[in-house]
C-alpha positions as CSV (number, residue, x, y, z in Angstrom):
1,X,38.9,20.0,-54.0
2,X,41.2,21.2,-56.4
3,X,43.2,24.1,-56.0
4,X,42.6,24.1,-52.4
5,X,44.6,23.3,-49.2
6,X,44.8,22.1,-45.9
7,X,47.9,23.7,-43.9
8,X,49.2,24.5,-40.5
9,X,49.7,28.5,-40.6
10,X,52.4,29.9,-37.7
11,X,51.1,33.1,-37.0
12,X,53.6,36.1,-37.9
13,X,51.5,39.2,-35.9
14,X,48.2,39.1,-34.6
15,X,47.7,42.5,-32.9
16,X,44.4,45.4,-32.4
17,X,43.9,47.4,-35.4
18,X,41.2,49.7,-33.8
19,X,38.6,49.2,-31.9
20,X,37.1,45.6,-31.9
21,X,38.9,44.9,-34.8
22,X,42.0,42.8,-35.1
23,X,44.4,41.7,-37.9
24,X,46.4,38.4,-38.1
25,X,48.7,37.6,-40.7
26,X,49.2,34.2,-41.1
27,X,52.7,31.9,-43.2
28,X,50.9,30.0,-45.3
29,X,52.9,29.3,-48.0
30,X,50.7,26.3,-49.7
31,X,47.5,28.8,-50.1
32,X,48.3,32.5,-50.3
33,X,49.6,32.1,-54.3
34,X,46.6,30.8,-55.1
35,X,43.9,33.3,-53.3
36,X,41.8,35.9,-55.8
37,X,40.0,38.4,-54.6
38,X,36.7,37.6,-52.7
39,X,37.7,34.6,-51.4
40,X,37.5,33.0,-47.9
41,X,39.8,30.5,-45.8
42,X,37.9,27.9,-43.5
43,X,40.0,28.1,-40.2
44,X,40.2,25.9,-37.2
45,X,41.9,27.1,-33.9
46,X,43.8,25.5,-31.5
47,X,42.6,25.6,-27.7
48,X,38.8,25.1,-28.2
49,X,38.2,21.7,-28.6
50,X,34.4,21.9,-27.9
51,X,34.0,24.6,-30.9
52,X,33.8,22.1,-33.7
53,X,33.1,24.1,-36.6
54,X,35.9,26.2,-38.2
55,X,35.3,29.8,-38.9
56,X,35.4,31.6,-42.6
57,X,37.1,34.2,-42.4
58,X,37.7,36.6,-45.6
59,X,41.0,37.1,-46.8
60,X,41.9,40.9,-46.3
61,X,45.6,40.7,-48.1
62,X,48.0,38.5,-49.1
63,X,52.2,38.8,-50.7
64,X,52.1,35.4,-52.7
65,X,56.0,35.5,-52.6
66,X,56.4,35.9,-49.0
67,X,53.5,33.3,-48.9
68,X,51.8,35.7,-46.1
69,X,48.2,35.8,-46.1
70,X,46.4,38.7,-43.3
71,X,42.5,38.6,-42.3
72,X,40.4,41.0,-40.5
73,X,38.5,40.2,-37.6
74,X,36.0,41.4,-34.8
75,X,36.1,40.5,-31.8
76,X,32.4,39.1,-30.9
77,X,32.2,36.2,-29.0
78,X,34.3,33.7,-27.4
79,X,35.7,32.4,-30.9
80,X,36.9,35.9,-31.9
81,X,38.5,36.9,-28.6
82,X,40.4,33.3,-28.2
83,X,42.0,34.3,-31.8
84,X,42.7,37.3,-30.9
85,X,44.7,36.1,-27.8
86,X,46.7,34.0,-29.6
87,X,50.5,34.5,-29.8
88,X,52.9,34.7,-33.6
89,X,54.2,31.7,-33.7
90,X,50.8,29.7,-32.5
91,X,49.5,27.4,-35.5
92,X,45.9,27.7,-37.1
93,X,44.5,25.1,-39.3
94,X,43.3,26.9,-42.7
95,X,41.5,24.9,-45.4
96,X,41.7,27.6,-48.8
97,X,41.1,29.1,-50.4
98,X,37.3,28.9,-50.6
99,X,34.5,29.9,-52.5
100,X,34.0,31.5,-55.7
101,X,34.8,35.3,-55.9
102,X,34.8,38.7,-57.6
103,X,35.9,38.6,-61.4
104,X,38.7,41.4,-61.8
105,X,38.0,44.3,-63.4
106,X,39.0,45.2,-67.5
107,X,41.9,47.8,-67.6
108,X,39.2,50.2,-69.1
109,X,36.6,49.6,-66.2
110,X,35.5,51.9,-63.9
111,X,34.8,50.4,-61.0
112,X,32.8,51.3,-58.0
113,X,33.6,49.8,-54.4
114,X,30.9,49.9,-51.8
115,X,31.5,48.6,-48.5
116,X,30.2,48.4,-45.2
117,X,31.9,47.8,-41.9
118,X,33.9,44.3,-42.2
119,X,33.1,44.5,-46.1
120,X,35.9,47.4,-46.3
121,X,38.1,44.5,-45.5
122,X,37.0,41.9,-47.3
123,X,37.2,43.9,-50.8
124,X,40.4,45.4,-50.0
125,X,42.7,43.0,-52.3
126,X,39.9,43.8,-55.0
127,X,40.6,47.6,-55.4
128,X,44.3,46.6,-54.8
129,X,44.2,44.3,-57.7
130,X,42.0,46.2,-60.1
131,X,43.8,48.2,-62.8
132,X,42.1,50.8,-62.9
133,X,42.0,53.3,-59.4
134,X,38.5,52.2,-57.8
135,X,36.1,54.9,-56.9
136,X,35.7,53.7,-53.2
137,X,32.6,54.2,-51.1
138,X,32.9,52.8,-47.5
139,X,30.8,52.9,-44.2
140,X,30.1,51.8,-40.7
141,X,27.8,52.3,-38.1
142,X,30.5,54.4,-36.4
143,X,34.3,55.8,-37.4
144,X,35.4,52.6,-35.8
145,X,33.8,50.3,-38.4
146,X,35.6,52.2,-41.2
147,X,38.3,50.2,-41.9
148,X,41.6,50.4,-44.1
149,X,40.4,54.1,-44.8
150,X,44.5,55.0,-45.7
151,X,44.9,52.1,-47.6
152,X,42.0,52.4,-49.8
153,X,43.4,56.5,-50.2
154,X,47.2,55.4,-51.5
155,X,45.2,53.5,-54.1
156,X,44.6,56.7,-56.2
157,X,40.7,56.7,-56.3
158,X,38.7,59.0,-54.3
159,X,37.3,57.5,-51.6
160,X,34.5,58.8,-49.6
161,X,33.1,57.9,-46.3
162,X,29.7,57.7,-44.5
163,X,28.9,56.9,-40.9
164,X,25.3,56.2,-39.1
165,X,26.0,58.4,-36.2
166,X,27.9,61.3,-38.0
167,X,31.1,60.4,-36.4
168,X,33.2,60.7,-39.6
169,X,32.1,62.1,-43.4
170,X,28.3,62.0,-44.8
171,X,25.9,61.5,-41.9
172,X,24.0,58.3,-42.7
173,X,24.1,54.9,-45.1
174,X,26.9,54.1,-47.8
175,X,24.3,53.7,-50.2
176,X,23.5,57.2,-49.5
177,X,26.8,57.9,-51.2
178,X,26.1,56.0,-54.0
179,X,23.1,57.1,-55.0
180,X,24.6,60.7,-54.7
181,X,27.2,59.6,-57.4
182,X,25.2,57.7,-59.7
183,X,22.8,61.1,-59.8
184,X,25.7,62.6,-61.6
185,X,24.3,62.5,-65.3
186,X,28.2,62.7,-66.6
187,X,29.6,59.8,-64.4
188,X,31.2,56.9,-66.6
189,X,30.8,54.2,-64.0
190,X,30.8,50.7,-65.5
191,X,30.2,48.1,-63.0
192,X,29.4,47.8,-58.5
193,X,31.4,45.7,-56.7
194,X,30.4,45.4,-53.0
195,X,30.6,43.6,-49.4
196,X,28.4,43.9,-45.9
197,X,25.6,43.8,-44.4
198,X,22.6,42.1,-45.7
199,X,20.3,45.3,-45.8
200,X,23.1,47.3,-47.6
201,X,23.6,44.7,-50.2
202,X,19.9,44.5,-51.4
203,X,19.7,48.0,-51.5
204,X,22.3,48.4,-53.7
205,X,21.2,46.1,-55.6
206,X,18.2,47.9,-55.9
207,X,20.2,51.0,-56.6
208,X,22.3,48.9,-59.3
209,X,19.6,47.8,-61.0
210,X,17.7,50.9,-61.2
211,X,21.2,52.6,-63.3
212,X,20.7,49.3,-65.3
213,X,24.7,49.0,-63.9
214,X,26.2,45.0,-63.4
215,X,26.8,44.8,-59.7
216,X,28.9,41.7,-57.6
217,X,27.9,41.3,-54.5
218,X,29.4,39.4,-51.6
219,X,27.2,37.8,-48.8
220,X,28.0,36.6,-45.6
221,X,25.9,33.7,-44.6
222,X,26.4,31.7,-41.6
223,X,28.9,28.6,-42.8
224,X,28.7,25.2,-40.9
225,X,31.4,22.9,-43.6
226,X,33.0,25.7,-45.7
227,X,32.8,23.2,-48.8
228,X,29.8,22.8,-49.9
229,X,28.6,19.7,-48.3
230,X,26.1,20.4,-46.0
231,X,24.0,22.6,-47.1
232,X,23.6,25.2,-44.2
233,X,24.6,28.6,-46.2
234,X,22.1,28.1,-49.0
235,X,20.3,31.3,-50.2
236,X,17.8,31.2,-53.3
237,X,19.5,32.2,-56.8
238,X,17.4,33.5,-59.8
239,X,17.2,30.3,-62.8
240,X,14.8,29.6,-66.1
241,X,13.3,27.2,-64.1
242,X,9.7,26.6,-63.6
243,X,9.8,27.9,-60.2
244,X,12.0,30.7,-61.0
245,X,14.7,30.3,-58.8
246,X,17.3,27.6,-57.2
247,X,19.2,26.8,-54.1
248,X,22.8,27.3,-54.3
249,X,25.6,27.4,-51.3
250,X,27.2,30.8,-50.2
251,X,30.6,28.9,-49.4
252,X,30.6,26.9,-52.7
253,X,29.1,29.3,-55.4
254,X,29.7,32.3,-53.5
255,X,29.8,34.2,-51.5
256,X,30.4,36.7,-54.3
257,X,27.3,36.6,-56.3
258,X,25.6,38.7,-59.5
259,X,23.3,41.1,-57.8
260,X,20.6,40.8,-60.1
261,X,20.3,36.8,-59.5
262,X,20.0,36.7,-55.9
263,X,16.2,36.4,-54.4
264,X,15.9,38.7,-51.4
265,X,13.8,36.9,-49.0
């Protein structure tokens, strides 16, 4: 596939970020100059020969010049918590990057980031790379799943924060938040750029399309290949068709997607 790469990448840290969560960054030369925003690396670990499949994992950061790439990760199931007992210096296989994802911002933009839980990570390197300070909503079932909270703040956007259980900011859902600012008659928001969970997304949608605003989304659909080839991460995309609509592949032409295309089944 072009512009993408198989390498071995020595682990530099791997370490608890807070709670279930963990970050490893990752010397990976070959790929890290090449990542954008929204895109995923395909990764198979050593020590688990009867787990076959690699695991996409999205990539949180990366310092192209130091060739370091860093992803986010929760520690689920047996997968998770064998990466997260692996040493620096311990190789993982990465295919990447993958997948198509979010199209930068314009300098005069206003953009709007809305993420839930692991989504907080995975459109961190967007609101770093955008040039304009993104007004940042994130959330999480708890103040655990809010992720990168200080890192989204040095950015120079406000950022506001919702939790289901009241733990930390607005009691209840993200998209609480952004239907709060979007009821602002005076707000000059041009465009929705969002990651997590599947309800979330198709409410915002919802909400997105309702303000008649553009809004990417990014979905995370269970991957088998990570390249497109066999078909297990397929989801139903709006088209001119007779039928109306078309199966495409989360890993290939997503997982970022245009809200207003995707069929909500």
């Amino acid at each position: 596939m072009s512009g993408t790469h198989q390498e071995d990448a020595p682990i530099l840290r791997n370490y608890r970020l807070q709670g279930e969560y963990c970050q490893a960054d990752l010397a990976c030369p070959g790929i890290a100059p090449m990542v954008e925003p929204g895109q995923f690396v395909h990764v198979r670990m050593p020590g688990l020969a009867h787990r076959v499949l690699r695991r996409p994992f999205s990539v949180f950061d990366v310092d192209p010049k130091a060739g370091r790439l860093s992803i986010i990760y929760k520690v689920v199931g047996e997968g998770t918590a064998h990466l997260a007992s692996l040493n620096a210096g311990t190789s993982l296989d990465l295919i990447g990057p993958l997948g198509s994802g979010y199209t930068l911002p314009d300098s005069d933009d206003e953009p709007i980031i809305v993420a839930g839980g692991y989504g907080c990570a995975a459109t961190w390197l967007l609101a770093k790379c955008s040039p304009a300070a993104p007004f940042c909503l994130l959330g999480g079932r708890t103040d655990q799943d809010l992720l990168l909270v200080e890192e989204f703040q040095t950015l120079g956007g406000e950022v506001r924060l919702a939790t289901e259980d009241g733990s930390k900011g607005h009691r209840g859902l993200v998209t609480d938040l952004l239907e709060q600012a979007l009821a602002v008659p005076s707000t000059g928001y041009r465009k929705i750029y969002a990651c997590g969970p599947a309800g979330m997304l198709r409410k915002l949608s919802e909400i997105a399309e309702h303000h008649c605003l553009p809004a990417e989304i990014s979905l995370d659909h269970v991957m088998c290949c990570g390249v497109g080839a066999c078909f297990a991460c397929v989801l139903k995309r709006k088209t001119d068709s007779h039928r109306g609509w078309e199966y495409v592949r989360t890993c290939r032409e997503g997982p970022v997607f245009d809200a207003k295309d995707v069929v909500w089944q």
